[in-house]
CHARMM-style PDB file with segment names, atoms N, HN, CA, C and O in Angstrom:
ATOM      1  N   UNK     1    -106.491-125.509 -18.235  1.00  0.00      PROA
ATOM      2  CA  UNK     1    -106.021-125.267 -16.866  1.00  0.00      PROA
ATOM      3  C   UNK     1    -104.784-126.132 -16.586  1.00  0.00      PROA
ATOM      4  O   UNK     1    -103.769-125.747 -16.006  1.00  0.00      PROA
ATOM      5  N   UNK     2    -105.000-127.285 -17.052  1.00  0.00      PROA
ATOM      6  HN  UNK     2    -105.824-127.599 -17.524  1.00  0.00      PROA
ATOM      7  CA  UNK     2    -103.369-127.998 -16.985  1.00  0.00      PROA
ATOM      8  C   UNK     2    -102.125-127.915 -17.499  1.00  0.00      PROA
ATOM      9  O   UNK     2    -100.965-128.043 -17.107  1.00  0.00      PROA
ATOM     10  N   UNK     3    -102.885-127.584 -18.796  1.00  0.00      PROA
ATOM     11  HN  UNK     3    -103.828-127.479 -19.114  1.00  0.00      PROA
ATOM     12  CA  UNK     3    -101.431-126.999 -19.642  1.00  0.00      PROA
ATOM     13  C   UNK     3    -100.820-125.770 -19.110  1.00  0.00      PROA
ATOM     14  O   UNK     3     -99.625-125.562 -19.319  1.00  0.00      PROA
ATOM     15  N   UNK     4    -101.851-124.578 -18.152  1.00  0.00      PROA
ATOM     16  HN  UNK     4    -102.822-124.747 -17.983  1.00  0.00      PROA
ATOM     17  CA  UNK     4    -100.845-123.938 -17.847  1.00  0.00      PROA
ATOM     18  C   UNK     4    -100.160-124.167 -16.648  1.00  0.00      PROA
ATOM     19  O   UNK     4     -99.027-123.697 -16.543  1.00  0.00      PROA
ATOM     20  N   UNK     5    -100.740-124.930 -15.547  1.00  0.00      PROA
ATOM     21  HN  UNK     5    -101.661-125.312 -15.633  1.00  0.00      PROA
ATOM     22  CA  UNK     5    -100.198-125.165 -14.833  1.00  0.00      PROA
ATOM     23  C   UNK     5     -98.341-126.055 -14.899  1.00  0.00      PROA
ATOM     24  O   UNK     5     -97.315-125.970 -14.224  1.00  0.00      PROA
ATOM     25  N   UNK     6     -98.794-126.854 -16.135  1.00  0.00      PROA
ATOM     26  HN  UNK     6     -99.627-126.923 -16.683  1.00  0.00      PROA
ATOM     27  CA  UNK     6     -97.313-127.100 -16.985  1.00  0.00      PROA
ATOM     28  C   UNK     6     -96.492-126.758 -17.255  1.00  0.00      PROA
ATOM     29  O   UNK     6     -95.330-127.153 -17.159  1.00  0.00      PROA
ATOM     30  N   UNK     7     -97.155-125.566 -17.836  1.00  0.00      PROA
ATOM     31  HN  UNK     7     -98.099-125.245 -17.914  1.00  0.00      PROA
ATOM     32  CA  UNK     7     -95.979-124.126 -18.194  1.00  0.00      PROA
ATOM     33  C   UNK     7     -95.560-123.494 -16.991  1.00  0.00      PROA
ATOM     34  O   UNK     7     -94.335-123.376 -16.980  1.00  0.00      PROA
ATOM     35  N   UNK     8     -95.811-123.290 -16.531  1.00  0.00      PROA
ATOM     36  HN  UNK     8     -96.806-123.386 -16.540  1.00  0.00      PROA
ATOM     37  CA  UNK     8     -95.985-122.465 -15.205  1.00  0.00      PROA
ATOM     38  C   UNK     8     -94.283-123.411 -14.312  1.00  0.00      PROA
ATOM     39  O   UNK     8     -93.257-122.846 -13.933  1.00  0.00      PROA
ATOM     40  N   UNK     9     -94.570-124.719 -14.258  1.00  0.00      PROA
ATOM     41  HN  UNK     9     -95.404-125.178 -14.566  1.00  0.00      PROA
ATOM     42  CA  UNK     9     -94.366-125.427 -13.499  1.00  0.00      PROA
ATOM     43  C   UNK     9     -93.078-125.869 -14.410  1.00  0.00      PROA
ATOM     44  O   UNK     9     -92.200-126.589 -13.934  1.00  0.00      PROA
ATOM     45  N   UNK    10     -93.040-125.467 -15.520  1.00  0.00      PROA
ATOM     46  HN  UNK    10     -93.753-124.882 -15.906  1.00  0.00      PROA
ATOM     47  CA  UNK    10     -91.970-126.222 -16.379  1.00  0.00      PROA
ATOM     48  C   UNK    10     -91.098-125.045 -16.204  1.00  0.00      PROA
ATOM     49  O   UNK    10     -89.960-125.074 -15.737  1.00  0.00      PROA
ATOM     50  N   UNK    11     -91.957-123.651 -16.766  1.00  0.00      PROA
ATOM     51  HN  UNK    11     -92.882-123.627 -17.146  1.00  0.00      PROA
ATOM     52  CA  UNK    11     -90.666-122.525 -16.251  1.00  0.00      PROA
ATOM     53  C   UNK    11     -89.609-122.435 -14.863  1.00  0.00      PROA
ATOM     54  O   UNK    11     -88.570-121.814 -14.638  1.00  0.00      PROA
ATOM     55  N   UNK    12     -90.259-123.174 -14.257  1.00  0.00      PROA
ATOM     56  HN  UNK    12     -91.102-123.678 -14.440  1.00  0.00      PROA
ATOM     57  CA  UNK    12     -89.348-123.000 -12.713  1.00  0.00      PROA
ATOM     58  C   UNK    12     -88.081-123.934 -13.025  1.00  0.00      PROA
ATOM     59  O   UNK    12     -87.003-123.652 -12.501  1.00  0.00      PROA
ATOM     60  N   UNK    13     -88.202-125.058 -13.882  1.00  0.00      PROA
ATOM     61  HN  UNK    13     -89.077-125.287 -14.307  1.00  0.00      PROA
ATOM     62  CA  UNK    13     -87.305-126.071 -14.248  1.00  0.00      PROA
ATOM     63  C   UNK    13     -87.321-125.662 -15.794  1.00  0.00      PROA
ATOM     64  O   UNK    13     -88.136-125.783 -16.709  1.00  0.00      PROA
ATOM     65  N   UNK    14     -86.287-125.227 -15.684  1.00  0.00      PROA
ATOM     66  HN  UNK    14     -85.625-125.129 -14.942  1.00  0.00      PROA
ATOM     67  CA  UNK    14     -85.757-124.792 -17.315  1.00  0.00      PROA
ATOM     68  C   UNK    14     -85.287-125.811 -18.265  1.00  0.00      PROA
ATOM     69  O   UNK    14     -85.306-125.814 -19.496  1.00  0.00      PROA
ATOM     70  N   UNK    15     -84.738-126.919 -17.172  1.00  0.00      PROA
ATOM     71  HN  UNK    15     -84.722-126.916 -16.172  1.00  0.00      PROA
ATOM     72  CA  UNK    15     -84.818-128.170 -18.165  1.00  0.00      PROA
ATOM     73  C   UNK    15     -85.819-128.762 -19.106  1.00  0.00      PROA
ATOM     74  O   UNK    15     -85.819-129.139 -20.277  1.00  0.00      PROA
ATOM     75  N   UNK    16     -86.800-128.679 -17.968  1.00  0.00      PROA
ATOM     76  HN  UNK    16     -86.799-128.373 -17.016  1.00  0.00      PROA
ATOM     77  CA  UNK    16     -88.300-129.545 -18.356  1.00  0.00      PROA
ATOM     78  C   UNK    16     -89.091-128.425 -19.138  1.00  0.00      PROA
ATOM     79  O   UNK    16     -90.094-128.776 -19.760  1.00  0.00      PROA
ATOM     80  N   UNK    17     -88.686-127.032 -19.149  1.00  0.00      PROA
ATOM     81  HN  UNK    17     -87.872-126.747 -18.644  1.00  0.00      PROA
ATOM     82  CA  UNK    17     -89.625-126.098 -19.845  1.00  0.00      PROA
ATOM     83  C   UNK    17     -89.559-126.553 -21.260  1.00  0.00      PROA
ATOM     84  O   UNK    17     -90.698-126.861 -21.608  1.00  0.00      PROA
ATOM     85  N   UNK    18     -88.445-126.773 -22.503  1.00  0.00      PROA
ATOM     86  HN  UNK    18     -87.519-126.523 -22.220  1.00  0.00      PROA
ATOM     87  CA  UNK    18     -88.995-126.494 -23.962  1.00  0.00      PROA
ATOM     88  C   UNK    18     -89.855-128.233 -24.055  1.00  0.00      PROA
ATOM     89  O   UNK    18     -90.867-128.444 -24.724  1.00  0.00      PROA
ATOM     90  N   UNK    19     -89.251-129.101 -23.352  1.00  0.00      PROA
ATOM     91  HN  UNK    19     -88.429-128.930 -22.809  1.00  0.00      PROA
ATOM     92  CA  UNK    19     -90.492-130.117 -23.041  1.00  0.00      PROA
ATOM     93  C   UNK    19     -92.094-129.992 -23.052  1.00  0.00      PROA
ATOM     94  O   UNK    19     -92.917-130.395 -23.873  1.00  0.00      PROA
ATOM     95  N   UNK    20     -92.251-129.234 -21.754  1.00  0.00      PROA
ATOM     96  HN  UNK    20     -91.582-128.907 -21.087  1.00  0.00      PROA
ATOM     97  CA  UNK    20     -93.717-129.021 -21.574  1.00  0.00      PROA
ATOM     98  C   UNK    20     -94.185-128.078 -22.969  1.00  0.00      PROA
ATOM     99  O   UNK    20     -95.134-128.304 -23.720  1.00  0.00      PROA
ATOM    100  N   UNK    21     -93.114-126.874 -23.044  1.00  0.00      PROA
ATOM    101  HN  UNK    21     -92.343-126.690 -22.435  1.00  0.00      PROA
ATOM    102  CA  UNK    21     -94.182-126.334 -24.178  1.00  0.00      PROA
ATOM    103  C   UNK    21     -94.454-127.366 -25.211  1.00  0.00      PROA
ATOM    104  O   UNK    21     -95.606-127.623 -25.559  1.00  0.00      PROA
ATOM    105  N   UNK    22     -93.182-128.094 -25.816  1.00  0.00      PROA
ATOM    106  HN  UNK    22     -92.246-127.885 -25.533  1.00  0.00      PROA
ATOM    107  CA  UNK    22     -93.545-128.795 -27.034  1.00  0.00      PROA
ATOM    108  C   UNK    22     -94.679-129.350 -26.560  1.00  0.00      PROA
ATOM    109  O   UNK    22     -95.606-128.684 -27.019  1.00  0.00      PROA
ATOM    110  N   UNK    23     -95.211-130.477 -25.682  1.00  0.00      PROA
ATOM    111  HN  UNK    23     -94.457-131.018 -25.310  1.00  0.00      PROA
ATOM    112  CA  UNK    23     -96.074-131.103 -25.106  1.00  0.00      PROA
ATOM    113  C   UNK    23     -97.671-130.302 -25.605  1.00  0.00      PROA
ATOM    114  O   UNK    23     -98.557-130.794 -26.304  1.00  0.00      PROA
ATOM    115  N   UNK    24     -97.620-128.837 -24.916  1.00  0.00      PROA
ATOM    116  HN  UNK    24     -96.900-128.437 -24.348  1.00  0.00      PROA
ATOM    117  CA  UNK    24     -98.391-128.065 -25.052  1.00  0.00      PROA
ATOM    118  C   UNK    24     -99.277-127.411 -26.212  1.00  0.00      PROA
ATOM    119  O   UNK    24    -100.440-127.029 -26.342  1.00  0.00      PROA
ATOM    120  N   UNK    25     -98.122-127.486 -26.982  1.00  0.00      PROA
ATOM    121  HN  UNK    25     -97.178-127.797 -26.876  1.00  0.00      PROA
ATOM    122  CA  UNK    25     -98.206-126.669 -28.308  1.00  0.00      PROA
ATOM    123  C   UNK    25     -99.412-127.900 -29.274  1.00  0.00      PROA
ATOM    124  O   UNK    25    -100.528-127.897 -29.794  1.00  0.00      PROA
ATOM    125  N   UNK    26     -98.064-128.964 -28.993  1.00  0.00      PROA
ATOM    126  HN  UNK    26     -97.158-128.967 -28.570  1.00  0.00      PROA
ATOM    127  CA  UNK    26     -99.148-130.394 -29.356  1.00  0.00      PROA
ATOM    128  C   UNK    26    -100.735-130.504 -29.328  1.00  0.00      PROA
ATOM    129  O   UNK    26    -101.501-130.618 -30.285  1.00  0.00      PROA
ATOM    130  N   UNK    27    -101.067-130.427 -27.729  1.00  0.00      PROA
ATOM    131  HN  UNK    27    -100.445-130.334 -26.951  1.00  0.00      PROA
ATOM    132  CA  UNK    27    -102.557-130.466 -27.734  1.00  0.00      PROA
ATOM    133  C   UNK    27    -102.713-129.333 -28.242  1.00  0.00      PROA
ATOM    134  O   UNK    27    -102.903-129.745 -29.387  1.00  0.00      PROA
ATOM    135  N   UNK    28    -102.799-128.127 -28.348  1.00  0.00      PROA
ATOM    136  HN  UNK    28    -102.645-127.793 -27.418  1.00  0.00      PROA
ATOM    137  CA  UNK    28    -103.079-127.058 -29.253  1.00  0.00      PROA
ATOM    138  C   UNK    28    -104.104-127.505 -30.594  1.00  0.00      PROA
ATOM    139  O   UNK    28    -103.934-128.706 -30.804  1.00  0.00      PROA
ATOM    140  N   UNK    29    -104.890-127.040 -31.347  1.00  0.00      PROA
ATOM    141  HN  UNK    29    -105.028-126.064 -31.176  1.00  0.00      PROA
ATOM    142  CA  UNK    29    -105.969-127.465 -32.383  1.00  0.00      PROA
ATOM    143  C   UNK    29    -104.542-126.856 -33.394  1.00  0.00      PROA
ATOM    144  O   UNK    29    -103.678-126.026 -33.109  1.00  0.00      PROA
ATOM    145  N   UNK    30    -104.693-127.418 -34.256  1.00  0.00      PROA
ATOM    146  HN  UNK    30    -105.395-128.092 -34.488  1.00  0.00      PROA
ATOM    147  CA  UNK    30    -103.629-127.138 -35.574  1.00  0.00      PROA
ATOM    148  C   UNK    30    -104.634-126.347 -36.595  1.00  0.00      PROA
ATOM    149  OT1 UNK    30    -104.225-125.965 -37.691  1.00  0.00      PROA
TER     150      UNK     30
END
């Protein structure tokens, strides 16, 4: 639920978006 709220919240700021995904992708299970 947070991570998408991240994404979500990172898309509006295009700066901070490939940030959050990397961030995202991270917690992700490998």
């Amino acid at each position: 639920a947070v991570a998408r709220t991240e994404i979500e919240h990172g898309y509006r700021n295009e700066g901070t978006a490939p940030l959050v995904f990397t961030m995202t992708v991270a917690e992700l299970p490998s």
